[in-house]
VMD Tcl script that draws the C-alpha trace (Angstrom):
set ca {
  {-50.35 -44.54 -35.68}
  {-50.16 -44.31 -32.19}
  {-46.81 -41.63 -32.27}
  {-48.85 -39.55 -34.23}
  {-51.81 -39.63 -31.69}
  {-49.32 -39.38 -28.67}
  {-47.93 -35.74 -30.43}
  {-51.56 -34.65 -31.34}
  {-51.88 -34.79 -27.30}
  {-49.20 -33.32 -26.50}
  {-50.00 -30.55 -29.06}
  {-53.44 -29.84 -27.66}
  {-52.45 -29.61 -24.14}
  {-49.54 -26.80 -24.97}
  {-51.97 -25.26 -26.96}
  {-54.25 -24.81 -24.08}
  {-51.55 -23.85 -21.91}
  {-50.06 -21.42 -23.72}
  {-53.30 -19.97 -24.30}
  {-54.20 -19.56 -20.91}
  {-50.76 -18.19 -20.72}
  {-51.37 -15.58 -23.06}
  {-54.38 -14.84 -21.36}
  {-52.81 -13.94 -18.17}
  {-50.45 -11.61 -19.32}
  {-53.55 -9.39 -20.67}
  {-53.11 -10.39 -24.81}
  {-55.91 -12.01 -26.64}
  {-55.22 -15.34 -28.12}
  {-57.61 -16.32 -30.42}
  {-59.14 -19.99 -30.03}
  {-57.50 -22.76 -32.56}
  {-57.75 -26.21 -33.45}
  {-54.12 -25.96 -34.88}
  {-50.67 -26.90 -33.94}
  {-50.34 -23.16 -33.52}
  {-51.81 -19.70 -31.29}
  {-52.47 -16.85 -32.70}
  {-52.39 -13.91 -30.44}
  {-53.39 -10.20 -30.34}
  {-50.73 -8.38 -28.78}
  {-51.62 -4.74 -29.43}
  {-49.13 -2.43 -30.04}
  {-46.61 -4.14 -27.90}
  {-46.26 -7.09 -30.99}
  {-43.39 -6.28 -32.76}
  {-41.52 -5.37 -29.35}
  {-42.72 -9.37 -27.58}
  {-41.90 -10.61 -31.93}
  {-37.95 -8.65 -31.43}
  {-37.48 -9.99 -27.86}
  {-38.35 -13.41 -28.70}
  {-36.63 -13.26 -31.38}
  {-33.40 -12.44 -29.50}
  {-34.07 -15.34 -27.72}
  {-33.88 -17.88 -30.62}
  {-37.55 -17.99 -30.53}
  {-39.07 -17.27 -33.90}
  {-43.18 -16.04 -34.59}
  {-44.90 -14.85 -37.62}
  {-46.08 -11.71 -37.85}
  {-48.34 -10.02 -40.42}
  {-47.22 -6.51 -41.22}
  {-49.35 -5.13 -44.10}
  {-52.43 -7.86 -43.07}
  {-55.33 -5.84 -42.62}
  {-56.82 -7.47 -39.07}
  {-53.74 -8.78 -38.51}
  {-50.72 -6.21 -38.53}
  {-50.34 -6.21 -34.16}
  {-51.36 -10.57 -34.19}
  {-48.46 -13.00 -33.59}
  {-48.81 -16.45 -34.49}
  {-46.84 -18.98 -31.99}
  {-46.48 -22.24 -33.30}
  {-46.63 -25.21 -30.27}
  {-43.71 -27.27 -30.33}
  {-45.11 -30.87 -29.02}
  {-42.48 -31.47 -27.68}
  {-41.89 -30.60 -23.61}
  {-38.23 -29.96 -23.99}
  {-39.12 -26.95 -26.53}
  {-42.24 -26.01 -25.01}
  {-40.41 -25.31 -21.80}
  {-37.74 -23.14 -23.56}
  {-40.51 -21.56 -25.31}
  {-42.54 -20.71 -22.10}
  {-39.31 -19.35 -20.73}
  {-38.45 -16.74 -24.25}
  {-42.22 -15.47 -23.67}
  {-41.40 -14.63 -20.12}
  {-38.59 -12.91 -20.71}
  {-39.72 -11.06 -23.58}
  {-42.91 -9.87 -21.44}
  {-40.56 -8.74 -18.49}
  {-38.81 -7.21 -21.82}
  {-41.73 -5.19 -22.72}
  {-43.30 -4.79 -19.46}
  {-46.29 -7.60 -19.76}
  {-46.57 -9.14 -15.77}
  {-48.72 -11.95 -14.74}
}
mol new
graphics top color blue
foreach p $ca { graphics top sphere $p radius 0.5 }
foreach p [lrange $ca 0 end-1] q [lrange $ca 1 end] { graphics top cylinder $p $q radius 0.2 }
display resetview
């Protein structure tokens, strides 16, 4: 039992961090109690959902969803290792599409 509390931890503190990461590039995550963010990215979401992509980082997207068609859901890892890479494909998509801290 303990593992499994040890990686619900670790999933609420990347949540938060990538959340407040989010936030300071000027998108809108939305608050969750999930092992994932979603985010409204505006019209710049397919562009951050290609770069990452490119990177090896994969997101859902919701083309079609009314609410939902420029929202990007980012799944956190739980594991530091892959949240660092992860932290490091958003960067370099934002540079990509012009999102600065």
């Amino acid at each position: 039992m303990e593992p499994l509390r040890a990686h619900v931890a670790r999933i609420r503190v990347e949540r938060g961090l990538l959340a407040t990461r989010l936030a300071a590039r000027g998108l809108a995550p939305q608050p969750s109690q999930a092992n994932f963010v979603l985010v409204e990215c505006g019209a710049r979401a397919q562009a951050i959902r290609t770069a990452l992509a490119g990177r090896g980082v994969v997101v859902r997207d919701f083309p079609g969803r009314p609410g939902l068609e420029t929202a990007l859901r980012i799944t956190v890892p739980g594991n530091p290792a892959d949240f660092e890479r992860l932290c490091d494909a958003l960067d370099a998509a934002f540079a990509a599409v012009g999102l600065r801290p």
